[in-house]
Backbone and ligand atoms as CSV (ligand in chain L), in Angstrom:
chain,resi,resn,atom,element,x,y,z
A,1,UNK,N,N,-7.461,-0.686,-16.364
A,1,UNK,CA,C,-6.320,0.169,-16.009
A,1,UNK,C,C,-5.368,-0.578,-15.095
A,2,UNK,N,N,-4.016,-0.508,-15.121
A,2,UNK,CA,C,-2.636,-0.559,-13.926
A,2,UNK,C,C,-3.008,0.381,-12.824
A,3,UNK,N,N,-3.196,-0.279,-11.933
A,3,UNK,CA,C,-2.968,0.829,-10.493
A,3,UNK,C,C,-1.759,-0.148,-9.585
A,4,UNK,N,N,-1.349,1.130,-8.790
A,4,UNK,CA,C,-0.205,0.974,-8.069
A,4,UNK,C,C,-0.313,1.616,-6.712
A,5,UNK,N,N,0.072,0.711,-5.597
A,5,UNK,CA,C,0.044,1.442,-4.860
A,5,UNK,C,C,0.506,0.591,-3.448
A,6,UNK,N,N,1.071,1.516,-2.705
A,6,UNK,CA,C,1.955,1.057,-1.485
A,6,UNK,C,C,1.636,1.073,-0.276
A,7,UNK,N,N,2.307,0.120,0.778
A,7,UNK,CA,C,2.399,0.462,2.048
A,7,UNK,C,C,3.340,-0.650,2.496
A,8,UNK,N,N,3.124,-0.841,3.854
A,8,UNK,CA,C,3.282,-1.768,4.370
A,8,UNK,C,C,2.943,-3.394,4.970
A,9,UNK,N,N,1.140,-3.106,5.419
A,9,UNK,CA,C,0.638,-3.745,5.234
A,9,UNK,C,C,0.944,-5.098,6.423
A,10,UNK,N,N,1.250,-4.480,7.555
A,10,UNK,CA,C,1.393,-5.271,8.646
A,10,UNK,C,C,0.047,-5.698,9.643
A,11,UNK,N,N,0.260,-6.562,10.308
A,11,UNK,CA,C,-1.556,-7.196,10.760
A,11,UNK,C,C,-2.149,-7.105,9.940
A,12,UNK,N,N,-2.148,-7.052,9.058
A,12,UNK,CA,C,-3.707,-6.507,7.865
A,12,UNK,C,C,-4.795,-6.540,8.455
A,13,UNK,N,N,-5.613,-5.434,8.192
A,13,UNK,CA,C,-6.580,-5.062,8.732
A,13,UNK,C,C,-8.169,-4.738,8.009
A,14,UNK,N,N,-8.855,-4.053,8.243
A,14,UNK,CA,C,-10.266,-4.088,7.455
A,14,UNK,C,C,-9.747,-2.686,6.689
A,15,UNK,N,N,-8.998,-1.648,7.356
A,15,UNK,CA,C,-8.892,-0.687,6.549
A,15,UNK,C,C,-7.994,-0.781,5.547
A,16,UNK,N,N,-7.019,-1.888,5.533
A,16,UNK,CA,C,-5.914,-2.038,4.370
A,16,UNK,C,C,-7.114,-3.181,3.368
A,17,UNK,N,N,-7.931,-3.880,3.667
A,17,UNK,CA,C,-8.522,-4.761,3.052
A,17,UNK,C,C,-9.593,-3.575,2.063
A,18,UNK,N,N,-10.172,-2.330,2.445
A,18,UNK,CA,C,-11.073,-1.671,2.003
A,18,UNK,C,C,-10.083,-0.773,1.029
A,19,UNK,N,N,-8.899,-0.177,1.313
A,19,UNK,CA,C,-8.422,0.387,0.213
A,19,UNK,C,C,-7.602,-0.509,-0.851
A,20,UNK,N,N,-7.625,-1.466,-0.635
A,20,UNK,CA,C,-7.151,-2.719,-1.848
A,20,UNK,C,C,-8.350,-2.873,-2.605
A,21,UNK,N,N,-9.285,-3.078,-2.084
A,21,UNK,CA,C,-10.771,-3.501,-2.997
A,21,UNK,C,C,-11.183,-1.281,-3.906
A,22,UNK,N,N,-11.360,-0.786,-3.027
A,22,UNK,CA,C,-11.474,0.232,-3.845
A,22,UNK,C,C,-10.331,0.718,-4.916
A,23,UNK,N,N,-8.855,0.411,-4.759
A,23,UNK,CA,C,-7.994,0.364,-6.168
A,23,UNK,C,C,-8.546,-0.747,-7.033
A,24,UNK,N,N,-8.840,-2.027,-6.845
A,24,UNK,CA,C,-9.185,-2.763,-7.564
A,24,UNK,C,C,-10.555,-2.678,-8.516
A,25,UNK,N,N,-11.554,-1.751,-8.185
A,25,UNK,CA,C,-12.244,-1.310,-8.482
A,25,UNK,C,C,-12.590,-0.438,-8.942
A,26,UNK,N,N,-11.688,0.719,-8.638
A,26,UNK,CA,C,-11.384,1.815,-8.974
A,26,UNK,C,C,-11.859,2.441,-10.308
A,27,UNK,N,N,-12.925,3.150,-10.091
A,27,UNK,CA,C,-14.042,3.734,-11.897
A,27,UNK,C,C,-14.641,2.864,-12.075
A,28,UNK,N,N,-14.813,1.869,-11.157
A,28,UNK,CA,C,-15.941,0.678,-11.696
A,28,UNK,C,C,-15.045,-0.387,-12.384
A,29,UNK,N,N,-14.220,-0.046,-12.854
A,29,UNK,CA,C,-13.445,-1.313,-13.712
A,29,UNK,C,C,-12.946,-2.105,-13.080
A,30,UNK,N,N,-12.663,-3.112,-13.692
A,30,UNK,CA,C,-12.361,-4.635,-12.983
A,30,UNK,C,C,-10.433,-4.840,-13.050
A,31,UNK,N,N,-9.485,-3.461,-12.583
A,31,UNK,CA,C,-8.271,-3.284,-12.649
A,31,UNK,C,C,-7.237,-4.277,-12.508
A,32,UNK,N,N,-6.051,-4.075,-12.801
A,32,UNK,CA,C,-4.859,-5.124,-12.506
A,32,UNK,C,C,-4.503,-4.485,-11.301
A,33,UNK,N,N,-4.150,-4.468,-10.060
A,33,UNK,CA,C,-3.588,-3.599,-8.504
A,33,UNK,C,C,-2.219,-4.719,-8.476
A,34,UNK,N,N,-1.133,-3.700,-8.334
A,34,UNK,CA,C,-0.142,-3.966,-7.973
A,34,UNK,C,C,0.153,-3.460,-7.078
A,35,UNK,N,N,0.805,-4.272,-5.827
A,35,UNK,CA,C,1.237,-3.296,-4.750
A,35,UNK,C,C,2.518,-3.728,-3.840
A,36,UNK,N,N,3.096,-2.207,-4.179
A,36,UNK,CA,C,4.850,-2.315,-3.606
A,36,UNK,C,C,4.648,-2.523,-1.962
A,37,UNK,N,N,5.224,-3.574,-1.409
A,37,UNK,CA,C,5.065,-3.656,-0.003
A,37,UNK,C,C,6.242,-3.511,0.490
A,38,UNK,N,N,6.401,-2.654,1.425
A,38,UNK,CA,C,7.783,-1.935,2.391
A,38,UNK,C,C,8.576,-2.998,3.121
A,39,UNK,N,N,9.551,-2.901,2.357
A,39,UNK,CA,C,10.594,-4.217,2.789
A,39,UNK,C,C,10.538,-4.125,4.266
A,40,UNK,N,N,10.600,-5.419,4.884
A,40,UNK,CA,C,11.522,-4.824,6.318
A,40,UNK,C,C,12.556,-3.246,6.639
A,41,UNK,N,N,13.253,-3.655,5.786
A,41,UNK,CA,C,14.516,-2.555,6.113
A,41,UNK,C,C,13.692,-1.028,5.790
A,42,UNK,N,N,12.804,-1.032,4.534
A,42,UNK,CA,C,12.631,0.241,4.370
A,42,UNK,C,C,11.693,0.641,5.425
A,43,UNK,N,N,10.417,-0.221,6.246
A,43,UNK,CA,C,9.443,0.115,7.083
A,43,UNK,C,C,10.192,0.326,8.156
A,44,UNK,N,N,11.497,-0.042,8.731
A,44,UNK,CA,C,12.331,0.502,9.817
A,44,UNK,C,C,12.839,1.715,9.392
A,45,UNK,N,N,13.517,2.296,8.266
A,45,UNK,CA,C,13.594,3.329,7.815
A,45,UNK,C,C,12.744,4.729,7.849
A,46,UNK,N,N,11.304,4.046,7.857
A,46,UNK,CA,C,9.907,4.892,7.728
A,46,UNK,C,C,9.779,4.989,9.164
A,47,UNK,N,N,9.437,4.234,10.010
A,47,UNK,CA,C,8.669,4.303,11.382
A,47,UNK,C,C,10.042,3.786,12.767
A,48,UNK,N,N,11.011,3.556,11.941
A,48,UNK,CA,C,12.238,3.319,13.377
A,48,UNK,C,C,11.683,1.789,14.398
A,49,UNK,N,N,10.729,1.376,13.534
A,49,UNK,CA,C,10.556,-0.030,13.934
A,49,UNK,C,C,10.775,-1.156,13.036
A,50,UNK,N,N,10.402,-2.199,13.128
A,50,UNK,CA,C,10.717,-3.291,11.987
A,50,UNK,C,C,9.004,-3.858,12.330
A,51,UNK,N,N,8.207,-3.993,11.148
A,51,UNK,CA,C,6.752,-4.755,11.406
A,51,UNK,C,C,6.833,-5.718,12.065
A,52,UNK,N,N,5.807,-6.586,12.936
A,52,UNK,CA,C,5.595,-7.340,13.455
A,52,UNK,C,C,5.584,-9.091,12.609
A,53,UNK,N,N,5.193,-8.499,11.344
A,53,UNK,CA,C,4.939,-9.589,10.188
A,53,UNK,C,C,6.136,-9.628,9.543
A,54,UNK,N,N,7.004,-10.636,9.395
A,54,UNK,CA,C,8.497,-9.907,7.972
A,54,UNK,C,C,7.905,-9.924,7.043
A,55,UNK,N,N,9.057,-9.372,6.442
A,55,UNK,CA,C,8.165,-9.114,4.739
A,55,UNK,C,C,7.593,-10.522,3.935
A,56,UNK,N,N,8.094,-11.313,3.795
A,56,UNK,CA,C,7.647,-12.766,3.334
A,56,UNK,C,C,6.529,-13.281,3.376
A,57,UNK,N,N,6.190,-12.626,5.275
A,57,UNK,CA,C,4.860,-12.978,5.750
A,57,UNK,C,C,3.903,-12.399,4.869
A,58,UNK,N,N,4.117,-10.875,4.845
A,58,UNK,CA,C,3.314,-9.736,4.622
A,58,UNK,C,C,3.258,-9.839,2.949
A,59,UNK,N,N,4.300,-10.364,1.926
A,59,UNK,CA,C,3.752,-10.405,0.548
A,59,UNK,C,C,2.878,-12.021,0.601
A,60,UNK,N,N,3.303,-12.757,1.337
A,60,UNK,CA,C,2.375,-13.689,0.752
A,60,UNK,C,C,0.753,-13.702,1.386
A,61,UNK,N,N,0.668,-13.139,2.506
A,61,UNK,CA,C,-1.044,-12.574,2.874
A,61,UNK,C,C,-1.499,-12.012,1.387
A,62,UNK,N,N,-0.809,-11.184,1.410
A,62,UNK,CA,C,-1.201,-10.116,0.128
A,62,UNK,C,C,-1.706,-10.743,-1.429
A,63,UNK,N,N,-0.127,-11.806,-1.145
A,63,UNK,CA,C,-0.425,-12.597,-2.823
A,63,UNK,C,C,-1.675,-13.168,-2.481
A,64,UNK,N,N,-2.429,-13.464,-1.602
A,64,UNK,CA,C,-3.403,-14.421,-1.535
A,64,UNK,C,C,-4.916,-13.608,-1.407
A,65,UNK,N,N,-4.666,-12.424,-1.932
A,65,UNK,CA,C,-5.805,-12.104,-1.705
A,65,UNK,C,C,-6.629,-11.445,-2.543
A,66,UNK,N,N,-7.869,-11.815,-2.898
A,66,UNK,CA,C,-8.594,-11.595,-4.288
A,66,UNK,C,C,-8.559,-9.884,-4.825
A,67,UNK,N,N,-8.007,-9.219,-4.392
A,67,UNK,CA,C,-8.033,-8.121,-4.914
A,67,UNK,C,C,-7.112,-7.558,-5.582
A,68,UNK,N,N,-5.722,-8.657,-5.379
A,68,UNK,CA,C,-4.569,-8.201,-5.345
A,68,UNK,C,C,-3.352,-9.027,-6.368
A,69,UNK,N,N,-3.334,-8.409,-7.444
A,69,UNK,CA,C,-2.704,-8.873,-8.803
A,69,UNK,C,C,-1.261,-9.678,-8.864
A,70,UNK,N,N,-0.394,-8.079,-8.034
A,70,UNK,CA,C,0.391,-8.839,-7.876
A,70,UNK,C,C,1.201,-7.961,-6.855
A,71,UNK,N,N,2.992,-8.702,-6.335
A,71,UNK,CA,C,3.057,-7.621,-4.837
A,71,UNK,C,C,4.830,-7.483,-5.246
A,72,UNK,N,N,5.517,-6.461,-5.202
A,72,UNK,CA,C,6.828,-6.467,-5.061
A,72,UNK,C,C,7.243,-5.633,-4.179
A,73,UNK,N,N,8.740,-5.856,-3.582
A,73,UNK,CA,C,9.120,-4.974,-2.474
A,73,UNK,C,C,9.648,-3.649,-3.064
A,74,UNK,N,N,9.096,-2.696,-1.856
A,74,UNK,CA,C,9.518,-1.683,-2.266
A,74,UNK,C,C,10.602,-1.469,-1.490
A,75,UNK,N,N,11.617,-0.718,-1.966
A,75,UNK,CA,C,12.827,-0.439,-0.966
A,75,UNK,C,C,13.306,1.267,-0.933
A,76,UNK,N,N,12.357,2.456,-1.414
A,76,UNK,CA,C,12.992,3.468,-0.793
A,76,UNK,C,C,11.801,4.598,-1.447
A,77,UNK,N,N,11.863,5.349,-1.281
A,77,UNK,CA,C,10.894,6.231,-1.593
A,77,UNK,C,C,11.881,6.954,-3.160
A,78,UNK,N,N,13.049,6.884,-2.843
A,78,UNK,CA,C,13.516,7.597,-4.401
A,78,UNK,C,C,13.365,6.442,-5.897
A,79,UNK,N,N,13.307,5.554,-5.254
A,79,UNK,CA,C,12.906,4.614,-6.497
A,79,UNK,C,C,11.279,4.282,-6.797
A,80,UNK,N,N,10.347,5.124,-6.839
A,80,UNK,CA,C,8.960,5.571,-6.589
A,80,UNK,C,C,8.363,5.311,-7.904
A,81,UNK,N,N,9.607,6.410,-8.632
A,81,UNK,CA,C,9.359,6.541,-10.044
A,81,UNK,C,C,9.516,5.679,-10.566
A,82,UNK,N,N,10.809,5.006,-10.647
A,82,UNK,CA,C,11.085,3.642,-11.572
A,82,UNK,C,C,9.955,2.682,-11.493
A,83,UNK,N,N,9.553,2.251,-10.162
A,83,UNK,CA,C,8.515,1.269,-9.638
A,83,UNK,C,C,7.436,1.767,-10.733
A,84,UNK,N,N,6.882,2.973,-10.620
A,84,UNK,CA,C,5.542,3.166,-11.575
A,84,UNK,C,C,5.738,3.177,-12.565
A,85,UNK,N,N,6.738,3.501,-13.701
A,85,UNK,CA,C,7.415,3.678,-14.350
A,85,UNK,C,C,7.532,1.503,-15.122
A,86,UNK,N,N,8.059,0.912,-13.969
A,86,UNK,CA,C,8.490,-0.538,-14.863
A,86,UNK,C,C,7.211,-1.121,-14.897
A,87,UNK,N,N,6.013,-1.102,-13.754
A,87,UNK,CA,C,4.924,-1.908,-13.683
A,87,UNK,C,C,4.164,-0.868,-14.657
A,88,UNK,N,N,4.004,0.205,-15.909
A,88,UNK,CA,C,3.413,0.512,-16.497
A,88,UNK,C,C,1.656,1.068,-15.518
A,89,UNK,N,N,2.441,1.653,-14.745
A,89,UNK,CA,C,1.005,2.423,-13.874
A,89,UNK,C,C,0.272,3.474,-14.283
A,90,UNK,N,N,-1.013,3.103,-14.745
A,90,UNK,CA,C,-1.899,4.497,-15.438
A,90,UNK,C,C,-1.772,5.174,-13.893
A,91,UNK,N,N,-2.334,4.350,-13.202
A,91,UNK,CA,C,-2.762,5.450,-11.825
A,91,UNK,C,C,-2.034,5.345,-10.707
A,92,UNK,N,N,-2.162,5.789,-9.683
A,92,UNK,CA,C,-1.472,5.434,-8.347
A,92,UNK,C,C,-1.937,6.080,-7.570
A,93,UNK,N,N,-2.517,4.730,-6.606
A,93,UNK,CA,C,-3.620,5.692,-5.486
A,93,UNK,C,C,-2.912,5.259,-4.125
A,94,UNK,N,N,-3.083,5.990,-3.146
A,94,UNK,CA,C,-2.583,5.843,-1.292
A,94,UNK,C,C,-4.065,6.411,-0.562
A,95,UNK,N,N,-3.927,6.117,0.463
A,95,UNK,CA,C,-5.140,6.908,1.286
A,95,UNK,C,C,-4.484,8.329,1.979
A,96,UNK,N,N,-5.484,8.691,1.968
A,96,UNK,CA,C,-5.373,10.399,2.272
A,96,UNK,C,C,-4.553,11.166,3.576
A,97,UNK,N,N,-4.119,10.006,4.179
A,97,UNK,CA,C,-2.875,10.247,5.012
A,97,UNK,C,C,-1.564,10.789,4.522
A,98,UNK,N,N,-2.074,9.999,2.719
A,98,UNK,CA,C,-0.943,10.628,2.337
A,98,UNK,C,C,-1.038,11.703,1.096
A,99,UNK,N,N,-2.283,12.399,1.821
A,99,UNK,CA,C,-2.862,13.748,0.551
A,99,UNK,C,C,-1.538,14.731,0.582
A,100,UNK,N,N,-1.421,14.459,-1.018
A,100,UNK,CA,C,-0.631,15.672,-1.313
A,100,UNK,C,C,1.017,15.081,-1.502
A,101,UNK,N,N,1.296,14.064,-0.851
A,101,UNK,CA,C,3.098,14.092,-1.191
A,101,UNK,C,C,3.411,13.123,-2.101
A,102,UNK,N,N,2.799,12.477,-3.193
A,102,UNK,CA,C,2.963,12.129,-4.180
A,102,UNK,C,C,2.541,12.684,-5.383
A,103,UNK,N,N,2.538,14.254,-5.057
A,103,UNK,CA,C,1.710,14.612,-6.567
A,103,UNK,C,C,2.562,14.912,-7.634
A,104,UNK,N,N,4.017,15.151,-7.363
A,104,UNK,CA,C,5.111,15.063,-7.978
A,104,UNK,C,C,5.263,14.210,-9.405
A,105,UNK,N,N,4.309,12.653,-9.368
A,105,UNK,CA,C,4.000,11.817,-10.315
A,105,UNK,C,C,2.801,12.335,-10.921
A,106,UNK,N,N,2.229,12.827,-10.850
A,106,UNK,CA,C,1.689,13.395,-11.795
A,106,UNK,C,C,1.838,13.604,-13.231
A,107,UNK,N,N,3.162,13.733,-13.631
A,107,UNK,CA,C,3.539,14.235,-14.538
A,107,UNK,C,C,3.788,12.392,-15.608
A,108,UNK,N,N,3.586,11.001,-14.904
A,108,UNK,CA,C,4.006,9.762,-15.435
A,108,UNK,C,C,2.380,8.984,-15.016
A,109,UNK,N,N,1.490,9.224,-14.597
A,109,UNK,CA,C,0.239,8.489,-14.121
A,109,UNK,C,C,-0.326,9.208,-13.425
A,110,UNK,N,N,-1.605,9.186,-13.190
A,110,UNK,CA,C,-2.617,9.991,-12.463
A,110,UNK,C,C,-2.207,9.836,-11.137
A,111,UNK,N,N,-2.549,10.329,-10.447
A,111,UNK,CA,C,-1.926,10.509,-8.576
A,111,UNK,C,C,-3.886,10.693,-7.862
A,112,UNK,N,N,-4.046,9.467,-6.775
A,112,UNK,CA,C,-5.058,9.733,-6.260
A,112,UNK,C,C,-5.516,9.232,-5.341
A,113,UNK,N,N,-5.862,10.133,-4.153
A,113,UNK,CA,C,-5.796,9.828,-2.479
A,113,UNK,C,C,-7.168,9.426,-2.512
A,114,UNK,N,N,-7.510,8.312,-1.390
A,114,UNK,CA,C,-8.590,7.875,-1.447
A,114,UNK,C,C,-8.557,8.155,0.327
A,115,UNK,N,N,-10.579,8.595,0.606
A,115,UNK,CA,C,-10.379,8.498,2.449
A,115,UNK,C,C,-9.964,7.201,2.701
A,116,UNK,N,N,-9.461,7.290,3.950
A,116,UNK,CA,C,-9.332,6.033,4.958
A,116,UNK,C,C,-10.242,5.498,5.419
A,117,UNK,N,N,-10.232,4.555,5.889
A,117,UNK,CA,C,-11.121,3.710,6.776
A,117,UNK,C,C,-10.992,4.598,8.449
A,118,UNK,N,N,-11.528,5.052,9.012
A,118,UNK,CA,C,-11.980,5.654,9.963
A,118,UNK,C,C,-11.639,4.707,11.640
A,119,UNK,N,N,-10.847,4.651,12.643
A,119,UNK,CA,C,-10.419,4.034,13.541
A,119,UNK,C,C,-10.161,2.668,13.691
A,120,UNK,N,N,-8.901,3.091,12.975
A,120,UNK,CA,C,-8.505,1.683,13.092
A,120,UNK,C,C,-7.131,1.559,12.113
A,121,UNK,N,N,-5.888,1.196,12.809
A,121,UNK,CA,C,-4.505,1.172,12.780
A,121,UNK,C,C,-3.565,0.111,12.875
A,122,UNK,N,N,-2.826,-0.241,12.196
A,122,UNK,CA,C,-1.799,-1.646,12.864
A,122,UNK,C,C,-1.337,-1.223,14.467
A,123,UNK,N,N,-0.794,0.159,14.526
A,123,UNK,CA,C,-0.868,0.751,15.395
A,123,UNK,C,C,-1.628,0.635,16.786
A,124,UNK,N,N,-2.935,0.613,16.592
A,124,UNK,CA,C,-3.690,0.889,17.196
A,124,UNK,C,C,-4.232,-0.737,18.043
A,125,UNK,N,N,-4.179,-1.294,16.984
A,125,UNK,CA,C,-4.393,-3.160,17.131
A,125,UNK,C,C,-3.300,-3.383,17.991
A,126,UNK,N,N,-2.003,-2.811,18.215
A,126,UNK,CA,C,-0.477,-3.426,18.834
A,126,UNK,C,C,-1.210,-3.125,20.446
A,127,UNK,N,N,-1.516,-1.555,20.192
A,127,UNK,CA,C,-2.090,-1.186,21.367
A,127,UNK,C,C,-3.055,-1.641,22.560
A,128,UNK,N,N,-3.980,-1.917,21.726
A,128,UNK,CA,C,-5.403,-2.486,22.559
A,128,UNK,C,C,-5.179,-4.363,23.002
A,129,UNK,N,N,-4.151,-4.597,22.185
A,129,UNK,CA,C,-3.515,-6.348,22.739
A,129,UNK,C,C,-2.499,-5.937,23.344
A,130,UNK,N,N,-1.776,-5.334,24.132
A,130,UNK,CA,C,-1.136,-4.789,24.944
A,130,UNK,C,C,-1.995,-4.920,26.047
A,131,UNK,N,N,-3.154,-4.303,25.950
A,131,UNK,CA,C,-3.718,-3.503,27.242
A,131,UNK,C,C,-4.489,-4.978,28.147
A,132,UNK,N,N,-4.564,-5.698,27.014
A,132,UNK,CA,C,-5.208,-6.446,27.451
A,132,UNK,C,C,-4.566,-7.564,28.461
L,1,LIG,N1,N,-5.130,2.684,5.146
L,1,LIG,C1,C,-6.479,3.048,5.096
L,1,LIG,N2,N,-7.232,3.066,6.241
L,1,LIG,C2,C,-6.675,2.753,7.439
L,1,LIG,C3,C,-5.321,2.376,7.499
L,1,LIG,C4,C,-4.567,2.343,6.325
L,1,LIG,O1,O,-7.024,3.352,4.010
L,1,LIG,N3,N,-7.434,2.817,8.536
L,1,LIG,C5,C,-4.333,2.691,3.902
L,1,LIG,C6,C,-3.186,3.695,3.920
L,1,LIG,O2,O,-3.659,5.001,3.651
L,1,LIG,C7,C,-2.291,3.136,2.827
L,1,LIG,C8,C,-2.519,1.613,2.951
L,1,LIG,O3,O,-3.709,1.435,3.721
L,1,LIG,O4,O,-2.726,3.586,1.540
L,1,LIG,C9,C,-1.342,0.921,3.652
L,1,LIG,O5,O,-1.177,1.503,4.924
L,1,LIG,P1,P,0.139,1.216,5.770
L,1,LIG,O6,O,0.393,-0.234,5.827
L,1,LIG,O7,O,0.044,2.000,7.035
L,1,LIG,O8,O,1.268,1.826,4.822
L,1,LIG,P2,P,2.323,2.952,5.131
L,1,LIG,O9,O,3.216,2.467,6.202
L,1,LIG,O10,O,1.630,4.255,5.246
L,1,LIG,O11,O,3.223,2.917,3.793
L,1,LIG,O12,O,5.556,4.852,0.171
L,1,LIG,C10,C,4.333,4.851,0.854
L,1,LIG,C11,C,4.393,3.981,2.045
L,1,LIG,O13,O,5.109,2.796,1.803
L,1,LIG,C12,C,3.056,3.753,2.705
């Protein structure tokens, strides 16, 4: 199967590393994972910050990593559809942060929230190297 699926993907972390391997895996099958990564401009758009990583940084971690097929920028949430739509996406999974506001696609590929990884944030990483 095509799976699709987004974020940002700044510090990368164990919990962005665990929901890449479970799309890639996803039903047991050995999937193609494509994943739209949030331009600069659009992750300032989303959170009123700009990531710590630029985007360049943040697709080529990504390109390099065994789970991960292939990576294009995403630039807005209304072009959602087209994105799943040109990469031919049976499915499209996010973690459960974001249960429920993509079910709209439904109607072009399966829509499906997976749990999160449990404490632990880009967020949260900015934080605790701060404190230190
Ligand atoms: N994630 C996770 N566990 C964590 C942290 C993140 O499973 N502890 C998942 C998120 O649920 C998401 C992916 O990792 O599916 C990427 O997370 P972020 O980089 O925080 O992406 P976000 O800024 O939420 O962007 O259009 C959708 C957005 O672009 C998503």
């Amino acid at each position: 199967m095509r799976i699709i699926t987004f974020g940002t993907y700044d510090l990368i972390h164990i919990g962005h590393i665990n929901i890449l391997e479970k799309c890639k895996n996803f039903k047991g099958e050995e999937n193609t994972l494509i994943v739209g990564i949030s331009s600069d401009e659009f992750s300032f758009f989303k959170k009123q910050k700009y990531p710590i990583y630029s985007q360049e940084q943040r697709k080529k971690i990504l390109e390099s990593l065994i789970f991960v097929d292939s990576v294009f920028y995403e630039e807005s949430f209304e072009k959602k559809r087209d994105y799943i739509l040109e990469n031919k996406a049976d499915v499209f999974i996010m973690g459960d942060d974001w249960e429920g506001k993509f079910d709209e696609f439904n109607d072009i590929c399966k829509v499906v929230y997976l749990p999160r990884t449990p404490s632990i944030s880009t967020t949260e990483i900015v934080e605790v190297i701060k404190q230190k």
